[in-house]
Predicted model as a PDB file, atoms N, CA, C, CB and O in Angstrom, pLDDT in the B-factor column:
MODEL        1                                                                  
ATOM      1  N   UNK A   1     111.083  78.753  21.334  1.00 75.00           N  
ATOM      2  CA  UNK A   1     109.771  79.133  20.863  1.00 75.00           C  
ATOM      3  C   UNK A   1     108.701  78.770  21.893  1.00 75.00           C  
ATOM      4  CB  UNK A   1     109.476  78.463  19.524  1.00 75.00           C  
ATOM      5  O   UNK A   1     108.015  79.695  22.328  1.00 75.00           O  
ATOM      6  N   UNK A   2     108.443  77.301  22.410  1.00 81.00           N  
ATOM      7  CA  UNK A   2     108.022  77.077  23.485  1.00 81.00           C  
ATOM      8  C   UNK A   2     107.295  77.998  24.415  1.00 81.00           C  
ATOM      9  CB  UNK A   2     108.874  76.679  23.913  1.00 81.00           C  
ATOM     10  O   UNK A   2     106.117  78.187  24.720  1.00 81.00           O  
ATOM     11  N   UNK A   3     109.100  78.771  24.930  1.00 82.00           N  
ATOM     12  CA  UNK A   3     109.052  79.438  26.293  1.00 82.00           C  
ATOM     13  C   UNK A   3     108.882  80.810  25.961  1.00 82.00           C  
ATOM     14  CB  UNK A   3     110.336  79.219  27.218  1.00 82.00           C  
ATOM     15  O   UNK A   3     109.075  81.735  26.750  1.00 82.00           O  
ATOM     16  N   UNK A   4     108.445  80.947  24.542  1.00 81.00           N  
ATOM     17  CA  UNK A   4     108.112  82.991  24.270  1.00 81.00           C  
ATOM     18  C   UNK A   4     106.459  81.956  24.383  1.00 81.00           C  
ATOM     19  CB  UNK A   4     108.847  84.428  21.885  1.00 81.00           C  
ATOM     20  O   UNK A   4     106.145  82.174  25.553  1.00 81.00           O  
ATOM     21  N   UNK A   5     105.798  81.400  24.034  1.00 77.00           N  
ATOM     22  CA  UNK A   5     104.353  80.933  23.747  1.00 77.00           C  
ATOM     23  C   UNK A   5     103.820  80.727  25.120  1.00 77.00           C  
ATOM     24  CB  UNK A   5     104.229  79.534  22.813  1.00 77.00           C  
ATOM     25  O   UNK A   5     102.653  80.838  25.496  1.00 77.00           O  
ATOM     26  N   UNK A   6     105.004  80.368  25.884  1.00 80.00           N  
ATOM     27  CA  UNK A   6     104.262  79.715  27.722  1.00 80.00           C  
ATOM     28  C   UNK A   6     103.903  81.644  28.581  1.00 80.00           C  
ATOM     29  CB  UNK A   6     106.427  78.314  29.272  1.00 80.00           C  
ATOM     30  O   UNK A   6     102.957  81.995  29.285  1.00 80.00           O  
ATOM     31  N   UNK A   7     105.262  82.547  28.034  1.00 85.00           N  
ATOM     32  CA  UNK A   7     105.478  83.854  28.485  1.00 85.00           C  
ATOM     33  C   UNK A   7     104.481  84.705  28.059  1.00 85.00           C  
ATOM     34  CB  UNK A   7     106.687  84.345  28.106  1.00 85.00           C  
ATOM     35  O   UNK A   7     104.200  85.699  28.728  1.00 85.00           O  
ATOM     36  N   UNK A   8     103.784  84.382  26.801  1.00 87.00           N  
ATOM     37  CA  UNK A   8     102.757  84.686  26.176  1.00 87.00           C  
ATOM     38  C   UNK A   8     101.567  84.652  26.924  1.00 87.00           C  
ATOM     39  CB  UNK A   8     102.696  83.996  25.185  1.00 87.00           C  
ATOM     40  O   UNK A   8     101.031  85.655  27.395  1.00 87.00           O  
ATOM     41  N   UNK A   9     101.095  83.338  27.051  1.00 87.00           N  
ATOM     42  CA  UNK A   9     100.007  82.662  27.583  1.00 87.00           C  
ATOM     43  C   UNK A   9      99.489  83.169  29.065  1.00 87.00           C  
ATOM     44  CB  UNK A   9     100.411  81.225  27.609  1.00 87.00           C  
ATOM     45  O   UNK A   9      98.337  83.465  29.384  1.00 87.00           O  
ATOM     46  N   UNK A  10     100.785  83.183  29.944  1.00 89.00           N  
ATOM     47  CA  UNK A  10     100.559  83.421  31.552  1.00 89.00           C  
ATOM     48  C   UNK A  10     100.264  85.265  31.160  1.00 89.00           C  
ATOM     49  CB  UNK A  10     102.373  82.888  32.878  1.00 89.00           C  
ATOM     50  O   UNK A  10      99.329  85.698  31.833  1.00 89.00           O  
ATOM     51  N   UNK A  11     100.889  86.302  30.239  1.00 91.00           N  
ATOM     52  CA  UNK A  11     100.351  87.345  30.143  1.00 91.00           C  
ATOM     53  C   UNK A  11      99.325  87.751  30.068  1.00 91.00           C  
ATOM     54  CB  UNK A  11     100.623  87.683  29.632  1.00 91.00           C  
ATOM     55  O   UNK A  11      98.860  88.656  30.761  1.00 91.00           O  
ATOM     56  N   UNK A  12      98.388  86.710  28.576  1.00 91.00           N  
ATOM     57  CA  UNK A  12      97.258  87.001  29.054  1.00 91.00           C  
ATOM     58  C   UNK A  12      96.079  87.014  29.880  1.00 91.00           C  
ATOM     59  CB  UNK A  12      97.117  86.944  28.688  1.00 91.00           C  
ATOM     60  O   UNK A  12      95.131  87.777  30.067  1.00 91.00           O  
ATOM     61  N   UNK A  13      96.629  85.456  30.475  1.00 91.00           N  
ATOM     62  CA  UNK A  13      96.267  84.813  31.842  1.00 91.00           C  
ATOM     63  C   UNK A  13      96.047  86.248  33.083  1.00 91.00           C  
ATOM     64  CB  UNK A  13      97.789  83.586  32.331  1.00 91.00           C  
ATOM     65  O   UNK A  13      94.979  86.414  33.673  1.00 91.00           O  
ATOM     66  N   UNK A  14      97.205  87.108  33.275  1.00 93.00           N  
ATOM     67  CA  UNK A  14      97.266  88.184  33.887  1.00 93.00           C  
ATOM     68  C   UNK A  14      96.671  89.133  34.116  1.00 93.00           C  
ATOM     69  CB  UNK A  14      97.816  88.503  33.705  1.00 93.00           C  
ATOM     70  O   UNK A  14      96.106  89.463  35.158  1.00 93.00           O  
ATOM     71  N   UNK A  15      96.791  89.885  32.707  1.00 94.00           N  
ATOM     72  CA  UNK A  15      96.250  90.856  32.076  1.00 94.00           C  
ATOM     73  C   UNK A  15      94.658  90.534  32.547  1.00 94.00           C  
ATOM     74  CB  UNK A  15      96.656  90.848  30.461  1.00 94.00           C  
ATOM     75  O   UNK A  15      94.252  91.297  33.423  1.00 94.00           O  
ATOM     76  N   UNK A  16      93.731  89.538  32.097  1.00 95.00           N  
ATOM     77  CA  UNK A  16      92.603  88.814  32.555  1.00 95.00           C  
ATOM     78  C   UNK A  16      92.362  89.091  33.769  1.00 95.00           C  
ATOM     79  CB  UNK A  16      92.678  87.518  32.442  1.00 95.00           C  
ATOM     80  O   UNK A  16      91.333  89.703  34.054  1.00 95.00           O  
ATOM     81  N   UNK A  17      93.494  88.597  34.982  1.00 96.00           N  
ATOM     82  CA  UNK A  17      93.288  88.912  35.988  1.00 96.00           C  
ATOM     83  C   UNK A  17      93.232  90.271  36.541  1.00 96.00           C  
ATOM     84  CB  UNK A  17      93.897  88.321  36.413  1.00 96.00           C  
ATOM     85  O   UNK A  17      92.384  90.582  37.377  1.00 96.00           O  
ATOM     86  N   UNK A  18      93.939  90.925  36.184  1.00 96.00           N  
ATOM     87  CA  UNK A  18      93.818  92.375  36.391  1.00 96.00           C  
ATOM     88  C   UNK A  18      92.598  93.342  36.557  1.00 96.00           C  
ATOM     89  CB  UNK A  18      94.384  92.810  35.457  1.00 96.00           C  
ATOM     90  O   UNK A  18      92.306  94.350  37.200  1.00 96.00           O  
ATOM     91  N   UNK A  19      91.882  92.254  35.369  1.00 96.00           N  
ATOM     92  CA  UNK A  19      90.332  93.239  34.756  1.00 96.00           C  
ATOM     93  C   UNK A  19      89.417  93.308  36.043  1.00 96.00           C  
ATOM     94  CB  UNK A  19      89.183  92.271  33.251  1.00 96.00           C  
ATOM     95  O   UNK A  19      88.702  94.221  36.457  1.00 96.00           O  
ATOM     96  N   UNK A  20      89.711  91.852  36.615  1.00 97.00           N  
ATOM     97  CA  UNK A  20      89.272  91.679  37.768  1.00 97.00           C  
ATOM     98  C   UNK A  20      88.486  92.532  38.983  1.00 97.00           C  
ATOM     99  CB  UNK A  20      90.143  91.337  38.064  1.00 97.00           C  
ATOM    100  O   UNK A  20      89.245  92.600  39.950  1.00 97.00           O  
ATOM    101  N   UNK A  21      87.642  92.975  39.154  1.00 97.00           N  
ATOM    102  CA  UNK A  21      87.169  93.863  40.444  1.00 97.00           C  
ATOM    103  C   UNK A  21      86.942  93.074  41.632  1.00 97.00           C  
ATOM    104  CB  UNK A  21      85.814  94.637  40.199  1.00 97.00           C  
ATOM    105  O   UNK A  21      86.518  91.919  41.651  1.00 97.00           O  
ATOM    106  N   UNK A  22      87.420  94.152  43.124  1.00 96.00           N  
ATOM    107  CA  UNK A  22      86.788  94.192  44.347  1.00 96.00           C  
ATOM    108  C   UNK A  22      87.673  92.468  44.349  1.00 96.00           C  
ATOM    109  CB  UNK A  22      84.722  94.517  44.427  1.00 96.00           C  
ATOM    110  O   UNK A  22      88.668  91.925  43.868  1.00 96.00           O  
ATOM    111  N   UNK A  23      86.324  92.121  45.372  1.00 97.00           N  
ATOM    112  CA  UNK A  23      86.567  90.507  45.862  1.00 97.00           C  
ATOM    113  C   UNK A  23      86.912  89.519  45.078  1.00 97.00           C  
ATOM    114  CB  UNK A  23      85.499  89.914  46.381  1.00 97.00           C  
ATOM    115  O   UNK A  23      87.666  88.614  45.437  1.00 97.00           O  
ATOM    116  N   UNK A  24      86.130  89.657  43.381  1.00 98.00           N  
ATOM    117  CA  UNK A  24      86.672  88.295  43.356  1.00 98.00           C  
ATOM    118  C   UNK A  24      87.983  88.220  42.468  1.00 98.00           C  
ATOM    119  CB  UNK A  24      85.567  87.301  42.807  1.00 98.00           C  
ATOM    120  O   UNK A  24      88.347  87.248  41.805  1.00 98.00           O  
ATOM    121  N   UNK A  25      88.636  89.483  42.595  1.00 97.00           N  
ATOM    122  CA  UNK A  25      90.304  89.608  41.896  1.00 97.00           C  
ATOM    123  C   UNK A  25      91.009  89.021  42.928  1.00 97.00           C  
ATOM    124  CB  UNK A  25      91.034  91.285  41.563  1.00 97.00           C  
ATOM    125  O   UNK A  25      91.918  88.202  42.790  1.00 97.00           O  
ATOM    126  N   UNK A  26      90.354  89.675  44.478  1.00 97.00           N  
ATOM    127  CA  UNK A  26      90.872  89.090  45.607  1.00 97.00           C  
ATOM    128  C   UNK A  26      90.755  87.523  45.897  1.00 97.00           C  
ATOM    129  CB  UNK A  26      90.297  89.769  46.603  1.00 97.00           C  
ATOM    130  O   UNK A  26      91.784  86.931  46.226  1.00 97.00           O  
ATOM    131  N   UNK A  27      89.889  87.020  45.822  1.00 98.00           N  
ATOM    132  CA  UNK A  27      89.908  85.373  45.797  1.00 98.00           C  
ATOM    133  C   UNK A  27      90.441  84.913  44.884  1.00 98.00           C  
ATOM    134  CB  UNK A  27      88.761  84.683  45.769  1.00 98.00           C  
ATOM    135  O   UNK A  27      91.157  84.009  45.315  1.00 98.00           O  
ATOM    136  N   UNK A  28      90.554  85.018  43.523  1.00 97.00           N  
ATOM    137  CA  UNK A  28      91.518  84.428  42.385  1.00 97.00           C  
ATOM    138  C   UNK A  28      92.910  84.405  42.916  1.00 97.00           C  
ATOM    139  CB  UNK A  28      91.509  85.326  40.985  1.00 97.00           C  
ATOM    140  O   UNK A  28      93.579  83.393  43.123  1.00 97.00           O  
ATOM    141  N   UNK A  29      93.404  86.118  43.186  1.00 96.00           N  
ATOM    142  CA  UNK A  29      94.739  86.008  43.791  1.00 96.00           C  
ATOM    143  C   UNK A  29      95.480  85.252  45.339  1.00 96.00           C  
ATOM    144  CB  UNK A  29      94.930  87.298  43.837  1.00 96.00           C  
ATOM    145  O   UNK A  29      96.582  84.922  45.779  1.00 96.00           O  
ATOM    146  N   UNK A  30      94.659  85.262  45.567  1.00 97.00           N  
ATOM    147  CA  UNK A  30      94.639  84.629  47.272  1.00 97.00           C  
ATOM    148  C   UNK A  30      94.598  82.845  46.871  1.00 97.00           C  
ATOM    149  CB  UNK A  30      92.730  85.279  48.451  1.00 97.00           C  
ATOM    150  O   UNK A  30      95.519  82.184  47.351  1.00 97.00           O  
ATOM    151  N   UNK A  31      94.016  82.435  46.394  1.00 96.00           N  
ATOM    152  CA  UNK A  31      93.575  81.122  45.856  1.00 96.00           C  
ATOM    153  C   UNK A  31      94.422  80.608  44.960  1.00 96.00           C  
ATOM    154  CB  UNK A  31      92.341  81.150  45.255  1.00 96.00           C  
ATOM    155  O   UNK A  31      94.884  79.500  45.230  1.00 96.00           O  
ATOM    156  N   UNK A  32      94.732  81.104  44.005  1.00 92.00           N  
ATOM    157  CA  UNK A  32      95.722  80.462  43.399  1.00 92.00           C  
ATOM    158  C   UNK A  32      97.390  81.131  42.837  1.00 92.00           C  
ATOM    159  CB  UNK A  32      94.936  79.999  42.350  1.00 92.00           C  
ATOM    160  O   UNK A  32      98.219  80.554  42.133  1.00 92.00           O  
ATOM    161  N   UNK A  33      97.436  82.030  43.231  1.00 91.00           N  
ATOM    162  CA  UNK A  33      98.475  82.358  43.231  1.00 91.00           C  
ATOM    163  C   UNK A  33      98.935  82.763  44.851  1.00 91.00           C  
ATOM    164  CB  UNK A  33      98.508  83.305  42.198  1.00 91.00           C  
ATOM    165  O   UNK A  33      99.960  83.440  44.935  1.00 91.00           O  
ATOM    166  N   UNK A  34      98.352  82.451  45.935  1.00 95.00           N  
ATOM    167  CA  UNK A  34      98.521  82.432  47.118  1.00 95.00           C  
ATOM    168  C   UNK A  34      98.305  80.894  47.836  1.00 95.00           C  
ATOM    169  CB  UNK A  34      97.680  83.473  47.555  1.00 95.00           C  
ATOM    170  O   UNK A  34      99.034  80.557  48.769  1.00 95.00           O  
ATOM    171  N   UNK A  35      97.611  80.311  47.496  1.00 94.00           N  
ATOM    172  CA  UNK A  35      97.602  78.633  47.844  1.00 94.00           C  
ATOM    173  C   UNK A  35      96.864  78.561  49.372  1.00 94.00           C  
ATOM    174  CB  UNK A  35      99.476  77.861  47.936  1.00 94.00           C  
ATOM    175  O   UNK A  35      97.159  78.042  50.449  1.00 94.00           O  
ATOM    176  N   UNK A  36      95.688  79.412  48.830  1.00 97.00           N  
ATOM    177  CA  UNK A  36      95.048  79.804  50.600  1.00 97.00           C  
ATOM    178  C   UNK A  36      93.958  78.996  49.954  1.00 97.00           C  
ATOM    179  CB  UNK A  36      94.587  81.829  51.405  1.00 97.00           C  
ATOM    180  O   UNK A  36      93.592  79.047  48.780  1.00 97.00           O  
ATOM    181  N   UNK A  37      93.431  78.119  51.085  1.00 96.00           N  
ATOM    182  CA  UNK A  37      92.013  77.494  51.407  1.00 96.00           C  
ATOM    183  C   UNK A  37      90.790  78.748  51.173  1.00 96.00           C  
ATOM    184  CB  UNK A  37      92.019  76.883  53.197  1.00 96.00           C  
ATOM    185  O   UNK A  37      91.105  79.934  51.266  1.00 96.00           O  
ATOM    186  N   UNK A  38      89.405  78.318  50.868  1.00 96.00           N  
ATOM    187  CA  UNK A  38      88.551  78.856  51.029  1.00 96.00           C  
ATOM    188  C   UNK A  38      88.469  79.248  52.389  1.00 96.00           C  
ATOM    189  CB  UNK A  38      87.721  78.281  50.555  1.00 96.00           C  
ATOM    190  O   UNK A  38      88.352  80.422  52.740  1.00 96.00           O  
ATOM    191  N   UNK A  39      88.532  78.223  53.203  1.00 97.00           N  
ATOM    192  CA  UNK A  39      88.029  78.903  54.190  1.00 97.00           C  
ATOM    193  C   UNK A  39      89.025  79.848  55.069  1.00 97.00           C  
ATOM    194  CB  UNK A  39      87.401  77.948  54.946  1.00 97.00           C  
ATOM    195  O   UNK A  39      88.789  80.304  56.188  1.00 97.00           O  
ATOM    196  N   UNK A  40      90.398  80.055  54.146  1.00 98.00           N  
ATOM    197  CA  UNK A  40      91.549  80.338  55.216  1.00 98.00           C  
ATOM    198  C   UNK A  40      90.797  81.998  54.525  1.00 98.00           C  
ATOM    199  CB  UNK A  40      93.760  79.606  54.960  1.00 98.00           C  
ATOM    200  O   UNK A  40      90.586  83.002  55.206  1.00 98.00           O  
ATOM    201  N   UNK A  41      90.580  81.875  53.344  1.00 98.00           N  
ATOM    202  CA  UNK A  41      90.171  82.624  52.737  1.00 98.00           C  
ATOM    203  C   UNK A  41      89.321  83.724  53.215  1.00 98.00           C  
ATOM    204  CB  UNK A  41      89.801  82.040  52.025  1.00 98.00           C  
ATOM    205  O   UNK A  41      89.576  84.895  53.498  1.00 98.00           O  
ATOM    206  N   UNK A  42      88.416  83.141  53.225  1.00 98.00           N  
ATOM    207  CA  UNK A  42      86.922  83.644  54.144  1.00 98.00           C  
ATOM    208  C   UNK A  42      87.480  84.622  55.326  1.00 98.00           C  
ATOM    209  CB  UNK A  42      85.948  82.074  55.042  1.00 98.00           C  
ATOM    210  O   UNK A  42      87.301  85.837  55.248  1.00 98.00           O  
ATOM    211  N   UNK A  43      88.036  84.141  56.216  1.00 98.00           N  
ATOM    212  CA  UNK A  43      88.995  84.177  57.249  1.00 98.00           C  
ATOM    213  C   UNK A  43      89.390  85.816  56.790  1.00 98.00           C  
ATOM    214  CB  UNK A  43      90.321  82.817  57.176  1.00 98.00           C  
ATOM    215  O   UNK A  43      88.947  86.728  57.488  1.00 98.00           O  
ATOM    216  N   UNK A  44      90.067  86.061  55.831  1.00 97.00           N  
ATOM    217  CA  UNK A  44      90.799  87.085  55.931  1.00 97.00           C  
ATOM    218  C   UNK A  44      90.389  88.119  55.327  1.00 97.00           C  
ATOM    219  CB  UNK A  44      91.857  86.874  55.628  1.00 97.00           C  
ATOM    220  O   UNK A  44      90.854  89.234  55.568  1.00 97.00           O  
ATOM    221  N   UNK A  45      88.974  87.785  54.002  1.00 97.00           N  
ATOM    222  CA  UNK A  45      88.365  88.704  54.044  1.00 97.00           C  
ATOM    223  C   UNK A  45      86.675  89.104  54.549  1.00 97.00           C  
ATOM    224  CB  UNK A  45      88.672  88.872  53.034  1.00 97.00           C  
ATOM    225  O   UNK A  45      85.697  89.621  54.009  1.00 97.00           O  
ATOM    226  N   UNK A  46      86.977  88.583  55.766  1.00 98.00           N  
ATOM    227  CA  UNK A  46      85.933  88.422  56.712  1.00 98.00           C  
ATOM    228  C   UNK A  46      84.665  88.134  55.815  1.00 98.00           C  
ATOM    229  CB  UNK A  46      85.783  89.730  57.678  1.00 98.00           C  
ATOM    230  O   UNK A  46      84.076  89.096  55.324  1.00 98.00           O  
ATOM    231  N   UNK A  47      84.324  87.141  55.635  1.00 98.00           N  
ATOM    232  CA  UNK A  47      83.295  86.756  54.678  1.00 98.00           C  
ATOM    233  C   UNK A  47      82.947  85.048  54.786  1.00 98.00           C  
ATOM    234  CB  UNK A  47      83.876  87.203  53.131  1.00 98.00           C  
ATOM    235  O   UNK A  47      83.775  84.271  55.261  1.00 98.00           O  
ATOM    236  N   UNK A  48      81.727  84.639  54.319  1.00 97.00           N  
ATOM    237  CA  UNK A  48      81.846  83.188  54.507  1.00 97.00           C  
ATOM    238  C   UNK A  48      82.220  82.170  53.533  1.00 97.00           C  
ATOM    239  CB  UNK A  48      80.777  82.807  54.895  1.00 97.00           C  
ATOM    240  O   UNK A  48      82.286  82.432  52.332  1.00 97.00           O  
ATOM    241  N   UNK A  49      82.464  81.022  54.014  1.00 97.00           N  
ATOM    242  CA  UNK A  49      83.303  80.471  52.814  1.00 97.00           C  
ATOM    243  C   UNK A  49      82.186  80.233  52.092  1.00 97.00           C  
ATOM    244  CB  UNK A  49      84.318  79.153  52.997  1.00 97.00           C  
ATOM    245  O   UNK A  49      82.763  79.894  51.059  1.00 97.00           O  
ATOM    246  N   UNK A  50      81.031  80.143  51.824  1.00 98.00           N  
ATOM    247  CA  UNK A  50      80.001  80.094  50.655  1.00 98.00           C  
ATOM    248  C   UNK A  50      79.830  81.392  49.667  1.00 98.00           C  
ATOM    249  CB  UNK A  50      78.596  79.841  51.310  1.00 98.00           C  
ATOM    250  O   UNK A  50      79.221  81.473  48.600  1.00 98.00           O  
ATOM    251  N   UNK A  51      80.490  82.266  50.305  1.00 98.00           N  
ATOM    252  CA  UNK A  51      80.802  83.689  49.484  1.00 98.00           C  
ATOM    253  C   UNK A  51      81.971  83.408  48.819  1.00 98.00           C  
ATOM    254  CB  UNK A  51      81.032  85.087  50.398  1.00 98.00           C  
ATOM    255  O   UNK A  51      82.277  83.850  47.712  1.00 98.00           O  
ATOM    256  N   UNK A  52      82.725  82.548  49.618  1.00 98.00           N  
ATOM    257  CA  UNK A  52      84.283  83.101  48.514  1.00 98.00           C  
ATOM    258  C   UNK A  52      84.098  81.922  47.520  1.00 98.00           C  
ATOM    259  CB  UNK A  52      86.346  83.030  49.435  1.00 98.00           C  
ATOM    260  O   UNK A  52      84.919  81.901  46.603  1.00 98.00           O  
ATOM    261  N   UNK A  53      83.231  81.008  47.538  1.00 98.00           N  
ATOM    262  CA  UNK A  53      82.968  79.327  46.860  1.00 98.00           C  
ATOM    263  C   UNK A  53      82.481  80.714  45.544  1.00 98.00           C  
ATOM    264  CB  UNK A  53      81.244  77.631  47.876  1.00 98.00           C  
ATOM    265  O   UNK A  53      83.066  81.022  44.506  1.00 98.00           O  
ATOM    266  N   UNK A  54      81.221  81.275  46.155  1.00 98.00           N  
ATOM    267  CA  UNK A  54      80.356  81.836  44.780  1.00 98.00           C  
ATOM    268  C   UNK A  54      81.302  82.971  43.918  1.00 98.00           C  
ATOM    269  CB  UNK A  54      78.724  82.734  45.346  1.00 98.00           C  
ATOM    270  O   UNK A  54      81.257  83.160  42.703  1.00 98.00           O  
ATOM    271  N   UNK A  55      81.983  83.519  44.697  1.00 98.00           N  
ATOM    272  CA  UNK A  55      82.771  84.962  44.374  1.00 98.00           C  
ATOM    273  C   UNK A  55      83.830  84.175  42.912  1.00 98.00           C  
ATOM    274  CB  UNK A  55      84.024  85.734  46.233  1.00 98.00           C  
ATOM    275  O   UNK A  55      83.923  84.520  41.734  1.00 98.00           O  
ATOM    276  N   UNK A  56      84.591  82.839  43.813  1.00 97.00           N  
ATOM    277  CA  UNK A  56      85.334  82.542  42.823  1.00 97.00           C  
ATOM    278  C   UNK A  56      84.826  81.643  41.526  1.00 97.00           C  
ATOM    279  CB  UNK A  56      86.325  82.005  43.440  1.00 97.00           C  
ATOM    280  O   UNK A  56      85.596  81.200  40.674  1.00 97.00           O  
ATOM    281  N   UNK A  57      83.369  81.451  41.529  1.00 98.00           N  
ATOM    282  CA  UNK A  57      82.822  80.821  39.953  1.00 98.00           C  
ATOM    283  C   UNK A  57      82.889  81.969  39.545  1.00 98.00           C  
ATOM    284  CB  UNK A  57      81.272  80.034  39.620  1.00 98.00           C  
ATOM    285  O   UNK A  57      83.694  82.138  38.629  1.00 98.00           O  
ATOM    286  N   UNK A  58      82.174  83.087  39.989  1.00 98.00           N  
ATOM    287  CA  UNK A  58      81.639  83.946  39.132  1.00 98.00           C  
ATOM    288  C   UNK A  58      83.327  84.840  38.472  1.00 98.00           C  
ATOM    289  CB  UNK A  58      80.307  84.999  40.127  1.00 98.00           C  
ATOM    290  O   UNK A  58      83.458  85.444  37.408  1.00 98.00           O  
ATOM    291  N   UNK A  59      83.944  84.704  39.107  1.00 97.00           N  
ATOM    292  CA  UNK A  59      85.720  85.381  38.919  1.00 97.00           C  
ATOM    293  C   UNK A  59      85.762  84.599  37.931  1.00 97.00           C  
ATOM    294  CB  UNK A  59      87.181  85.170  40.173  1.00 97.00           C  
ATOM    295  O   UNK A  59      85.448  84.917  36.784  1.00 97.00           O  
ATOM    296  N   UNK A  60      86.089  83.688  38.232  1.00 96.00           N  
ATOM    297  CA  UNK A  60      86.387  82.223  36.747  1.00 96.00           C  
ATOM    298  C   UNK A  60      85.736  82.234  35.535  1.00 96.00           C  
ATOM    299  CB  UNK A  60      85.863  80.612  37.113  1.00 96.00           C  
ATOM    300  O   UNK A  60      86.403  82.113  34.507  1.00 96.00           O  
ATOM    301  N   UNK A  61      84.198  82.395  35.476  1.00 97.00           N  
ATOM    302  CA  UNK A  61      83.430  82.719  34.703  1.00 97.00           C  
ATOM    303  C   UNK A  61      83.800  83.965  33.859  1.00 97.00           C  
ATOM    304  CB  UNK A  61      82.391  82.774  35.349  1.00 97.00           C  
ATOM    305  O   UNK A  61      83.852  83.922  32.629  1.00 97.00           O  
ATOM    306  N   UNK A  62      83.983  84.768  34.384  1.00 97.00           N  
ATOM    307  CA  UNK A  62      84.545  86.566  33.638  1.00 97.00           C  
ATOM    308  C   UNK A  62      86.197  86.100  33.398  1.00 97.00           C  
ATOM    309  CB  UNK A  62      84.425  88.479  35.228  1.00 97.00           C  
ATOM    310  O   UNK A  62      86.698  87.163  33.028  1.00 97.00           O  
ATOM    311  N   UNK A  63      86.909  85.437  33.408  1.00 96.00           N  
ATOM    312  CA  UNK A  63      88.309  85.287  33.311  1.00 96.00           C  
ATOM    313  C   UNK A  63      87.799  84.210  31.662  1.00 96.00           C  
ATOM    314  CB  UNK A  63      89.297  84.409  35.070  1.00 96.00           C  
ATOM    315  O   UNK A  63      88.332  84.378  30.566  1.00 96.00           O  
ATOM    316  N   UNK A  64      86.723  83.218  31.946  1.00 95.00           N  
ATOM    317  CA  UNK A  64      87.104  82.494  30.765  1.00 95.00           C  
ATOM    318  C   UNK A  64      86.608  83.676  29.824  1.00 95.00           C  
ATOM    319  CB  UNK A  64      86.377  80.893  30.550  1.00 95.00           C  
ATOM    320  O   UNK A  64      87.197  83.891  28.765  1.00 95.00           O  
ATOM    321  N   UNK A  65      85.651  84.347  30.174  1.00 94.00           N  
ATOM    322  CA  UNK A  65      84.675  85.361  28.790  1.00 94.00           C  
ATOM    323  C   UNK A  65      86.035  86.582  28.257  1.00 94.00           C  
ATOM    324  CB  UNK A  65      82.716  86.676  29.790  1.00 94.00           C  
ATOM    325  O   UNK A  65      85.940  87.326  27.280  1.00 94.00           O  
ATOM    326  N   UNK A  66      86.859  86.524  28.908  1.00 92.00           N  
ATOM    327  CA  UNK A  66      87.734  87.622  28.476  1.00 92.00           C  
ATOM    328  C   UNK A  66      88.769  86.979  28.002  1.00 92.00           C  
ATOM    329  CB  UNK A  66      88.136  88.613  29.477  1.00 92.00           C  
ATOM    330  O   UNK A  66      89.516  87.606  27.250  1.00 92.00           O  
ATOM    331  N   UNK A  67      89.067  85.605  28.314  1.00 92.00           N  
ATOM    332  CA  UNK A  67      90.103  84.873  27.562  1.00 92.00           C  
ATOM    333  C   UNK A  67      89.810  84.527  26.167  1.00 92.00           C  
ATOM    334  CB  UNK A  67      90.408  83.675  28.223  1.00 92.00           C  
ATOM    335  O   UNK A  67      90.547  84.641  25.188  1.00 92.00           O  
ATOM    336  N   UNK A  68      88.597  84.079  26.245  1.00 91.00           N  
ATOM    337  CA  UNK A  68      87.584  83.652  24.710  1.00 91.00           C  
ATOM    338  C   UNK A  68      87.409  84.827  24.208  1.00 91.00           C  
ATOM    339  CB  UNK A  68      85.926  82.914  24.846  1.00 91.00           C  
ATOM    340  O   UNK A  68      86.890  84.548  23.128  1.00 91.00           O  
ATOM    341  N   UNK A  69      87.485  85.904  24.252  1.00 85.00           N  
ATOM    342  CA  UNK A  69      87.293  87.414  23.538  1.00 85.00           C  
ATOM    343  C   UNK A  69      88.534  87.568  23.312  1.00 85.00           C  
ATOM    344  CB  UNK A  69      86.648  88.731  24.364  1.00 85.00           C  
ATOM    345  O   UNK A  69      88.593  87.421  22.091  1.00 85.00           O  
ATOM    346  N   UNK A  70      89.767  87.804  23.746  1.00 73.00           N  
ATOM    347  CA  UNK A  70      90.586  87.934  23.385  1.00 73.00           C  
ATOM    348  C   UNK A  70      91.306  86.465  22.238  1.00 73.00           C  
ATOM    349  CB  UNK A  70      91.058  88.405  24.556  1.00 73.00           C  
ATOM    350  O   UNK A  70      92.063  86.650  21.284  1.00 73.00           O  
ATOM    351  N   UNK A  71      91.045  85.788  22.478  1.00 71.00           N  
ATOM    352  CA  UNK A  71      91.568  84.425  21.333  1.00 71.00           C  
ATOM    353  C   UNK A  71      90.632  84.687  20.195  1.00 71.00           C  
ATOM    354  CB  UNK A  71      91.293  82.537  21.961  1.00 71.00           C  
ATOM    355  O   UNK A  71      91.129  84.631  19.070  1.00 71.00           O  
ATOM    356  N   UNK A  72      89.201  84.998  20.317  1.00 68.00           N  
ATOM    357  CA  UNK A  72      88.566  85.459  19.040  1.00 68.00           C  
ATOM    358  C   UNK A  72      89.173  86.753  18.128  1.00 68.00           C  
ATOM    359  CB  UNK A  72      87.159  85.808  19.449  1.00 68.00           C  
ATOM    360  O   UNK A  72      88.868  86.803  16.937  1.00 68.00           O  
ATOM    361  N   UNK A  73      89.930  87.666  18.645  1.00 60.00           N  
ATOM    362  CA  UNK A  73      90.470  88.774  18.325  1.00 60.00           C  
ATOM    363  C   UNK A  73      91.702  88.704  17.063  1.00 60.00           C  
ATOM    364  CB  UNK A  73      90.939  89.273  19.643  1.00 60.00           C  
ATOM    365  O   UNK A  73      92.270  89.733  16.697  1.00 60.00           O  
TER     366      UNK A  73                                                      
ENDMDL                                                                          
END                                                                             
């Protein structure tokens, strides 16, 4: 039961990510499911690391509002 609830969880985790646009789907994915530094970050999508710092609150921010919409559901 556990491991259908953990299989559950990372889906919607996903799905979330998906909704994602442009850059900051790209910094979420690069960042934590890639294990890249900001600044390795920056680096690759030619940008500064104070862009990919802001890109990824504001990513995080729209990931919690769609997680909390969907658990209200």
């Amino acid at each position: 039961m556990e491991e259908i609830l953990h299989k559950e969880e990372k889906k919607r985790v996903w799905d979330a990510v998906n909704r994602l646009k442009g850059q900051k789907k790209e910094v979420i994915l690069l960042q934590y499911f890639g294990d890249f530094s900001q600044k390795e970050i920056a680096a690759m999508l030619k940008i500064t690391p104070g862009n990919v710092k802001v890109l990824s609150y504001r990513a995080k921010k729209e990931l919690k509002e769609y997680l909390t919409k969907e658990e209200g559901r």
